[in-house]
N, C-alpha and C positions, 0 to 999 in steps of 0.2 A: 630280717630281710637278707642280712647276709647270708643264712645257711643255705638259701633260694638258688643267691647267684653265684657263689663260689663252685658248685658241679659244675654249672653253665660255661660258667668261664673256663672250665677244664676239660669239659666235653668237647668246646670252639680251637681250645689249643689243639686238644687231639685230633679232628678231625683236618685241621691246618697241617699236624703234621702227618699226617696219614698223606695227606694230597700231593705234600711237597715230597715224598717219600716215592709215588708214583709218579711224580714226576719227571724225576733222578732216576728212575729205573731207564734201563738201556730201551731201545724199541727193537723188535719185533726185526728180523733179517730184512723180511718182506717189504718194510716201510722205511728204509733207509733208502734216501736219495743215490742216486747209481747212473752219470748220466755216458755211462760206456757199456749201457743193456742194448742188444740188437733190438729188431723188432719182434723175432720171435721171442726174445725174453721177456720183452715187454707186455706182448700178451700172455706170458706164462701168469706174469705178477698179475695182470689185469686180473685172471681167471682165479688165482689162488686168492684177491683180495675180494674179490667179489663172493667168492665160495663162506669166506672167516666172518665176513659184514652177517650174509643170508642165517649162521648158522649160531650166531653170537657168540662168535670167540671173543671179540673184544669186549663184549658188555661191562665184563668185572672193572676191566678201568676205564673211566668217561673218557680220559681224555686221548688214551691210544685210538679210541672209538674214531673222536673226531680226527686224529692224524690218519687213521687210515683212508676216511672220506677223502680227506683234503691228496692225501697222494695218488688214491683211487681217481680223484679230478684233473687231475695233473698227467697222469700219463695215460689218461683217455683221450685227452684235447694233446698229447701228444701224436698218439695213430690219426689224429681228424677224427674222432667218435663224439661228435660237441651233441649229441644230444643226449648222448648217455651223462658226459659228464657236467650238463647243465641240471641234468633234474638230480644227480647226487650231490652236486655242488650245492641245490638248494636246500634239500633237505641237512648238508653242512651248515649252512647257515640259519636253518632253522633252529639246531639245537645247540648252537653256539649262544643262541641268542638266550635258549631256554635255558641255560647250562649258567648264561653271562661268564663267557669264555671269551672277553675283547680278542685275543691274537687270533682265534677260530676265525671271528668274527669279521676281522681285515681279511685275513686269506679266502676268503669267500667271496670279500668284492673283488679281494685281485684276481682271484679265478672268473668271476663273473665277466671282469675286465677283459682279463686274457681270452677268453671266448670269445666275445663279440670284436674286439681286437683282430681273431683270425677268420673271424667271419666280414672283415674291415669294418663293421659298422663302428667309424671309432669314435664319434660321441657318443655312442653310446658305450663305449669303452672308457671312456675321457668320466663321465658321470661315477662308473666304479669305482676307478681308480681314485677321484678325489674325497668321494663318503671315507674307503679305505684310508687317505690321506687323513684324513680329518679323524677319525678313529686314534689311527695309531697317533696324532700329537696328542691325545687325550691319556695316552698310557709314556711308559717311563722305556719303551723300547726304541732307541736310536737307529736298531737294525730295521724295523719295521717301517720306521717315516724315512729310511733311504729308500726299501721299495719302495714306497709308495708314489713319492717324488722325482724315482725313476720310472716308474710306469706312465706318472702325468706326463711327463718331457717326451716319453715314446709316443702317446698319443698322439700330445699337440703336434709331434714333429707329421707323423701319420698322414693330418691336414693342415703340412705347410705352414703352421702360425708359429714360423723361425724364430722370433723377438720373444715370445713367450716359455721356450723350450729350454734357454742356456739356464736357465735361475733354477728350474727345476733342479735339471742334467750336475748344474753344479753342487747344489745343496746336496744331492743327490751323492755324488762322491764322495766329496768332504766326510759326510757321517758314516759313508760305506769305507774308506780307509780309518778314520778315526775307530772303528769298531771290527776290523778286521774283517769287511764282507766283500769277501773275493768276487761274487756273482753279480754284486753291484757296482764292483769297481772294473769290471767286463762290462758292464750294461752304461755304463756312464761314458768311459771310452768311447763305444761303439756309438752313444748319440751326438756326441761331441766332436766326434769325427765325423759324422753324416753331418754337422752345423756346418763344419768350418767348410766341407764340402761343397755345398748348398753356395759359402760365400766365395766359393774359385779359390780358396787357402789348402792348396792341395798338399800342401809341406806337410801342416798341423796336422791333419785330417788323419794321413798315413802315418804319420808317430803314434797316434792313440792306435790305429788300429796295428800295428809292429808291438805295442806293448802290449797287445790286447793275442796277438800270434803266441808272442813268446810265453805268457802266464797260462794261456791256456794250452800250450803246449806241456807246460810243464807238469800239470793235473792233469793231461791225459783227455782231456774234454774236446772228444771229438765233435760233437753236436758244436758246442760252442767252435770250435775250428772253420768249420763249414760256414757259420756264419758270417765269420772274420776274415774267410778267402772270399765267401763271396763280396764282402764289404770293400776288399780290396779290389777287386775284380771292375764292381763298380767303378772308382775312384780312375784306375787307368784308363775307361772308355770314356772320362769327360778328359782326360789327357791326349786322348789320342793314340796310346798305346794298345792297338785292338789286340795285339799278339799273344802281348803278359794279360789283357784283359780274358782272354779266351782262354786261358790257363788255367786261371784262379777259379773260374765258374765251374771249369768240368771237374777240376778237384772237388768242390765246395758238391757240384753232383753226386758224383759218386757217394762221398760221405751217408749225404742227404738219404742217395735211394738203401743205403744199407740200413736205416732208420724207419723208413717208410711215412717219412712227414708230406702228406697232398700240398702244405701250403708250403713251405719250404724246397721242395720241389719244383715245385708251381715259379717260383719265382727263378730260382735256377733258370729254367727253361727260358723265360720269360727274357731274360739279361741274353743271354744266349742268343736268344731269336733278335733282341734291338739290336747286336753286336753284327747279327748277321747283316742286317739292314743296311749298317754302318760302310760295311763291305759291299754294299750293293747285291747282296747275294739276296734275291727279295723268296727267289723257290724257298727257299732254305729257310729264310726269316718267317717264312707262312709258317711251316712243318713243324718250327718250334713253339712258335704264336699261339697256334691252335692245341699242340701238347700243354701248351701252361693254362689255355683258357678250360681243358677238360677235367684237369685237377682243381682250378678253381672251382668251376660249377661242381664237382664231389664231395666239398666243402661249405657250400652255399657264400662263398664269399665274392658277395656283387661287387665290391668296389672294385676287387683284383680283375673281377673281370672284365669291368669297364675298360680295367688298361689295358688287357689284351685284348678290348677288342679293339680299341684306338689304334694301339699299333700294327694291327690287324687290318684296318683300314688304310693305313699310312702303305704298306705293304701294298695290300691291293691296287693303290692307286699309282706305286709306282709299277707296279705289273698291267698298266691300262685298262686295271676294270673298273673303270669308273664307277658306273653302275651299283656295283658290289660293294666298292667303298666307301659310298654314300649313306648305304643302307645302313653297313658296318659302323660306321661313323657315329651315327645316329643313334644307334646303340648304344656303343659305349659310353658316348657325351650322356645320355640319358643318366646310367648307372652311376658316372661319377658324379653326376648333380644330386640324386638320390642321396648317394652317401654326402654329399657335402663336401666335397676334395674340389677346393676352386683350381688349386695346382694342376689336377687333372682334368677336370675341366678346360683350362687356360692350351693344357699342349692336346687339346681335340682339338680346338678352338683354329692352332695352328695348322695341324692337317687338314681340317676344313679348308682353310687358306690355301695350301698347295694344291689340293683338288679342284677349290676352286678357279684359280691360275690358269689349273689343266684345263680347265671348261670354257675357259675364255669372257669368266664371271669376274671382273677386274674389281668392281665395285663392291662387291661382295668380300671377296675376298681380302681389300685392304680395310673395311672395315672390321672383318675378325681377326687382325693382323693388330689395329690397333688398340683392341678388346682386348687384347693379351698381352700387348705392349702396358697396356696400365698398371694387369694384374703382377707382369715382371718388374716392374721398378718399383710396385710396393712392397713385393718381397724379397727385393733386392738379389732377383736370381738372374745372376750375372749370366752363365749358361744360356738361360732362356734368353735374355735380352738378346745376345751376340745373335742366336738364331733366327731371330724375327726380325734383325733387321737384312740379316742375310737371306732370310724368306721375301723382305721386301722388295730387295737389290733384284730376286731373281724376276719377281711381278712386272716391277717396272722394266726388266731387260726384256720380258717375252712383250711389254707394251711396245718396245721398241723405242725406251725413255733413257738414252743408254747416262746423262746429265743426272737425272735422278736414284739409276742404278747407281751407278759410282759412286753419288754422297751416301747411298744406302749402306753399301759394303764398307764405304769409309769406317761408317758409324757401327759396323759389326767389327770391323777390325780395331776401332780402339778399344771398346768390351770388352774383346777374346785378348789385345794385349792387354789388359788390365789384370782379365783371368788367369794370364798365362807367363804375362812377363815378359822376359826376355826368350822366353824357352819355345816361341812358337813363332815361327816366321809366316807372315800373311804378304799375299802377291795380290795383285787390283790390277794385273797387265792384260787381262783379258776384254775389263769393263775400258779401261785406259783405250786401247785399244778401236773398243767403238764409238770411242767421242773422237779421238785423232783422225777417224774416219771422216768426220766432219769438213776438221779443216782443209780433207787432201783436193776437193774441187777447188778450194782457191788457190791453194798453193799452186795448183798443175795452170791455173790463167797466170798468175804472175811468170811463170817458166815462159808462158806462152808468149807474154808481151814483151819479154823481156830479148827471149829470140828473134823477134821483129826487128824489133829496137838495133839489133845488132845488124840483123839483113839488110836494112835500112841503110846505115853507116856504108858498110861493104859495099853497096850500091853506089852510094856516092863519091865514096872515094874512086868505082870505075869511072864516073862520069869526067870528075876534076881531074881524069888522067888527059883529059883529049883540051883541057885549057891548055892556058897560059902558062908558062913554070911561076909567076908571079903570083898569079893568081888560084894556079893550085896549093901553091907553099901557103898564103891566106885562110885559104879555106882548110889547110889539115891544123894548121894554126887555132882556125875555130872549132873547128871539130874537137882537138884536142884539149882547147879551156871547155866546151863544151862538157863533154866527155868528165873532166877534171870537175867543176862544178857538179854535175847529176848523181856522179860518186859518192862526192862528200856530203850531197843533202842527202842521198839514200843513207848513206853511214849515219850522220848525225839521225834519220828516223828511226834506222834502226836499230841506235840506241837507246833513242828517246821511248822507240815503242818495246824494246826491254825493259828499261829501270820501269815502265809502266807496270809492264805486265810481273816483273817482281814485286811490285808495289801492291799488284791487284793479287798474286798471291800470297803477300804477306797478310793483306788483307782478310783473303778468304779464309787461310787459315784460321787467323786469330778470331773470325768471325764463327766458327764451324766451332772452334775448342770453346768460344768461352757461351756459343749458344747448348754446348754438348754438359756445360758446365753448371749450366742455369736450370735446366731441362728437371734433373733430380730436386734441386728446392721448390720449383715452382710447381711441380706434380706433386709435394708432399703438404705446398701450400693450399692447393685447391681442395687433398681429399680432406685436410684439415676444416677447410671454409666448408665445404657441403658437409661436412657432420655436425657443424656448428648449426648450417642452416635448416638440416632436417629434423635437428635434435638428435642427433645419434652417438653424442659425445657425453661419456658419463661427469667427467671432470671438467670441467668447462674450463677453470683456470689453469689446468694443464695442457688445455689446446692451446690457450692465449698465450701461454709460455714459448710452446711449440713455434707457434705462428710469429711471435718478437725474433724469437731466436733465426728464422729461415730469413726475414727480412734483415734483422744485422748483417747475418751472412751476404746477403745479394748487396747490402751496399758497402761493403769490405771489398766485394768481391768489383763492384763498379767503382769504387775509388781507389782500386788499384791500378786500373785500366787506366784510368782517365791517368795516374801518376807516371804507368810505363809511357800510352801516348805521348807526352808533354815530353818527357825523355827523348824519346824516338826523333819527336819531332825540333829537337832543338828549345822548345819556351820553356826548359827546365832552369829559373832563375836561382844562384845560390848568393847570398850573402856572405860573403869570404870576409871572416875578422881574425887577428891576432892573438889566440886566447890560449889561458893554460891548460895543458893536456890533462894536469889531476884533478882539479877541479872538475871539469867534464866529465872526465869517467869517475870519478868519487858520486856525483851527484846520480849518475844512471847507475851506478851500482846501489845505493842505499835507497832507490826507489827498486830494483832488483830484488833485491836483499828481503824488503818487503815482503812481495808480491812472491815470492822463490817459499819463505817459508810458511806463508800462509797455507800456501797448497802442499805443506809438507815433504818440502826441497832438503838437501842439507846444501847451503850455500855459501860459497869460497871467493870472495872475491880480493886479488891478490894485485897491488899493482906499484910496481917494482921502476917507477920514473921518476927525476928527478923534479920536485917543485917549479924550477925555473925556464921547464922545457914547454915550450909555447908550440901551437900549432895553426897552421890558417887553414880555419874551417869554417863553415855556416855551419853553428852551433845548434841548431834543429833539426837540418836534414841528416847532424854526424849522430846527434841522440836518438833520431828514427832510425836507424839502422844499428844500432846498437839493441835499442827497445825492441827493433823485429827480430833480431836474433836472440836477444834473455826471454824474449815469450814463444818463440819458434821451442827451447829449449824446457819451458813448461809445461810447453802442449803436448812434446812428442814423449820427453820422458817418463817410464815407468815408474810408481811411489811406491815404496821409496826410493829414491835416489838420490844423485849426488849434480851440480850445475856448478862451471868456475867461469870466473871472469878476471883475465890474465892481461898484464898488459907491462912491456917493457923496452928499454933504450937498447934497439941492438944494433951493433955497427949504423948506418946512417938512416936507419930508417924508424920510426915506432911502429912493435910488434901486438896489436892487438888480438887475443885471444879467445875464444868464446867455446866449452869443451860442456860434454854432457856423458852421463851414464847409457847403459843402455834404455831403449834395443835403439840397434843401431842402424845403418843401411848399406845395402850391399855392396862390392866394390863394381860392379858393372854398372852400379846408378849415383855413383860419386859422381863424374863429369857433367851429369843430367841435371842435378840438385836447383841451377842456375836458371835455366829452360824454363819459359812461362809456360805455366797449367801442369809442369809435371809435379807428379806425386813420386816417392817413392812406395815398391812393393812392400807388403808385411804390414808389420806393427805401425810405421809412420804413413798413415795413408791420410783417405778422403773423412774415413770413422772419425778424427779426433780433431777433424775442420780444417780453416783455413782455407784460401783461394788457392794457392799453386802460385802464387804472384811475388809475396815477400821475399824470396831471395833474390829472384832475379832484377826488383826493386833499389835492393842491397847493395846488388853487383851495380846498377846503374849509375848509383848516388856516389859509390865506394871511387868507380871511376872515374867520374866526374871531379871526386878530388885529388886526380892523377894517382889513384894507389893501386890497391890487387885485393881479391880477394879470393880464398879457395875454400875446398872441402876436402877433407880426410877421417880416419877411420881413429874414433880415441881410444885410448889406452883402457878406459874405463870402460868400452863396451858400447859408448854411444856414437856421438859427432862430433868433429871440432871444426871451427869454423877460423881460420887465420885471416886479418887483416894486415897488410902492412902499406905504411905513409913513406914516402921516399922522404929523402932530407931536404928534396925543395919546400915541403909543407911539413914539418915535421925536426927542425930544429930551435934549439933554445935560444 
């Protein structure tokens, strides 16, 4: 039997290394990646690979065969030639299959991907890319499942499903730097940067796409350039910057049309033409609307043109033609349901709204107002929200509801500060304005009475000239306690009807922040409950997780309230005892200490007082504010890092200390830290929970036992948080 198998097994060697032999051979001029070809070169290469395929140059080696398909695919669905390069791309995939060439084999669904991708149909883009995915984890190429996991993240981002896109995008990187694939460490960037976009993190967003500037500058990759000015480009028209946005577009043009890419183009035009809009320049935003919608339809890509036509519509309607962008409208809403883009659907939904406004359609239109309100706060596209309630604001001003307008614009100006930060100042003095209107009939009757009131007087003082001198010194006598009394009751109303009305707007504030507060858990509770109730939840006990977790939240969030109330109002009871200062803090520190390295803290707690030094506290409300600051400090810290807990006798006070690692908070939002319902920007936000409520808790309790408490910037990169006790409570 042996003499059978030993050729065989030497035949298998050989023909193993015959293939790896051909593998290792250089490729062909023709079929090396080049991505600084014009257009005209690119159809030179088209013409000469199409010529090599017809005439069987590559036949001798299978596998140059299928590189040349797969590049022949690639910069066909470069020029917009997707029909040619679908039926080459398939018959790639046919003989990849017949070949069992796995790496062919992915590059075919990616290609498949990437077609229907700029045709937008992108689930069916989304379906490629994941067979692809699935392929390449079956083989030993790391380079392979980074595209691939890049391609999914493009998709999903594509249709909006933001929460599903980072995992990809990330995984996505990670193996595209571990393996040195520069193209995916450009594509991961660039999605990551559209993520952080998406959530108003316009810092992030443009760091990925500045690294994404400078590497691709350095390769010379213009295509990719174009990209990356337009991605910028992008990014400053949600800032507001139309000037640098208008910059970046007509570079990323230019590039573009020396390529001659329809959908890339297409889109150019497309940003150009909203930009114009932005500026009210509506002529101008048709001219380009319609140049982007003509390169779309050259490429058969419905979704793209769904959006022009939307904003197509939007245009038209503020150019008065109703009519026109109605129809327009209609259209496009159509196209983007088609493809499935609720995102684009949700901002038709919106110009619907303003249309209908125009129409005097009230009803209508705030119910498409609040159809897209939904779809914005479940995908937490801050942008969108801001605008829909500033779409509201305008509804109810043309209603002539100016009470309503004004909580509307309220509610878009806390958004856009959320979006924006400190960097965007928002004015409400117009809507202000027509509610002051209001009160100006009464005010101008009090003037009115009050001028009587006086002519009155004057009156009579002529008459008690023609008395008695007795009798007139009496009566200015009276007139003058008169007079003296009517003063001081008006003064005393109208003080009493100020601390009111400060009272009523401390009220309404706090009433507006913490229903503006509520608003987000309670909309994430109900879509929770109706998928529960229609069955449309795959994991049930992940919803019921979901659903504990938003209810803890709301009643953290109600027993905070009720704790500042009680505050505010004076029934804040403490029980003031004589106890030692180390004991105290030993005991919240070794429940700290705990709870710090479980979650993978390194934790310090350091405390430098002498045994004998007593202090008068209520030992539960001094341990809640201690425990709200070592878990303030768990919640917001990055792991790993580092958490201290510092406390010592300084001149006459005790200095307690509370420090953290990064990230940390800005120095324009240190003073804020205190302030019910604020958040700080970045990294310490609304993501990693909490009410907004516990410091300023802190502050209440902290002063209540006559001390101070501040915020500064730590050493370490994070927060510190200083308490200090004066030596009326605070010695031994």
């Amino acid at each position: 039997m042996l003499r059978y198998f030993v050729p065989l097994i030497i035949l298998l060697c050989y023909a193993k290394l015959v293939w790896a032999d051909e593998q290792s051979q250089p490729l062909p001029e023709e079929l090396v990646a080049d991505n600084t070809l014009s257009a005209e070169q690119i159809s030179s290469r088209v013409t000469l690979i199409e010529s090599y395929l017809t005439a069987g140059h590559y036949n001798q080696q299978p596998h140059v065969r299928l590189e040349a398909m797969d590049r022949l695919v690639q910069l066909l669905r470069t020029t917009g030639r997707l029909k040619q390069a679908e039926q080459y791309n398939l018959q790639l995939l046919g003989d990849s299959v017949e070949q069992r060439q796995p790496s062919y084999q992915i590059r075919a669904e990616n290609n498949l991907g990437n077609i229907a991708y700029t045709r937008s149909n992108y689930l069916k883009a989304i379906a490629h890319f994941k067979t692809a995915l699935s392929l390449a984890e079956q083989t030993d190429s790391r380079r392979a499942v980074a595209r691939a996991n890049l391609n999914v993240a493009r998709g999903l981002r594509a249709i909006s499903r933001l929460s599903e896109v980072q995992p990809y995008a990330q995984k996505g990187l990670t193996l595209s730097q571990e393996v040195g694939y520069l193209d995916g460490v450009l594509s991961a960037n660039t999605l990551l940067s559209q993520l952080f976009e998406k959530r108003g993190q316009y810092d992030l967003a443009l760091s990925y796409m500045q690294k994404n500037l400078a590497l691709e500058t350095e390769l010379n990759d213009e295509r990719g350039i174009a990209s990356t000015l337009y991605n910028i480009g992008s990014l400053y028209i949600d800032t507001g910057d139309f000037e640098r946005a208008e910059s970046y577009f007509n570079q990323a043009l230019n590039i573009d049309k020396k390529y001659d890419n329809a959908s890339d183009i297409g889109h150019d035009y497309m940003k150009l033409g909203i930009l114009a809009g932005e500026r009210k320049q509506w002529e101008q935003s048709t001219r380009l609307l319609l140049q982007a919608l003509e390169k779309f339809k050259s490429i058969d890509a419905n979704r793209n043109q769904g959006w022009a036509l939307i904003n197509l519509g939007r245009s038209y309607t503020r150019q008065g033609q109703y009519l026109l962008a109605e129809g327009v409208l209609k259209q496009g809403i159509d196209k983007a349901t088609t493809a499935e883009d609720k995102h684009l659907v949700a901002l038709g939904q919106r110009f619907e709204a303003e249309l209908a406004g125009k129409l005097k359609q009230f009803d209508r239109a705030h119910a498409l107002v609040d159809r897209a309100l939904v779809k914005a706060i479940e995908e937490e596209d801050l942008d969108g929200l801001a605008k829909l309630y500033l779409l509201r604001s305008e509804l109810f001003e043309l209603e002539n509801m100016p009470f309503k307008a004004l909580k509307a614009y309220k509610e878009s100006a806390l958004v856009e500060k959320k979006l924006f930060g400190q960097g965007k100042n928002l004015t409400i003095g117009h809507l202000q304005a027509s509610v002051e209107s209001l009160n100006k009939e009464h005010k101008i009757s009090l003037l009115e009475k009050d001028r009587a009131l006086q002519q009155a007087v004057a009156k009579q003082h002529k008459l008690e000239r023609n008395r008695l001198i007795t009798v007139q010194i009496f009566s200015i006598l009276i007139l003058i306690g008169l007079i003296l009394y009517l003063y001081s009751k008006r003064r005393v109303a109208q003080l009493k009807n100020q601390v009111m009305e400060e009272a009523i707007a401390r009220k309404n504030n706090l009433l507006a922040e913490v229903s503006h507060e509520l608003r987000t858990p309670l909309a994430v509770l109900k879509l929770q409950l109706e998928g529960l109730e229609y069955d449309l939840v795959d994991d049930r006990q992940g919803a019921y997780r979901k659903l504990h977790g938003k209810i803890a939240e709301l009643n953290q969030l109600i027993h905070d309230i009720y704790q500042l109330a009680r505050a505010d109002s004076g029934l804040l009871e403490l029980n003031f005892q004589t106890l030692p200062a180390l004991e105290l803090l030993e005991e919240a520190g070794d429940e700290f200490q705990e709870l710090g390295e479980d979650a993978g803290f390194d934790i310090e707690v350091r405390l430098n007082i002498d045994a004998q030094l007593h202090i008068d506290v209520d030992a539960v409300r001094f341990k809640q504010v201690l425990v709200n600051l070592l878990r303030n400090s768990i919640r917001y810290t990055d792991t790993p890092g580092c958490i201290r807990l510092l406390a010592r006798q300084q001149a006459h006070e005790l200095h307690i200390r509370v420090e953290d690692s990064a990230p940390g908070v800005m120095n324009e939002d240190l003073p804020r830290l205190f302030e019910r319902l604020f958040r700080a920007e970045g990294s310490r936000s609304r993501d990693t929970g909490g009410s907004g409520l516990g410091l300023s808790i802190c502050k209440s309790l902290v002063e209540a036992h006559s001390g101070t408490i501040a915020a500064a910037r730590s050493k370490r990169g994070g927060l510190r948080i200083d308490i200090r006790l004066p030596i009326s409570t605070a010695m031994g």
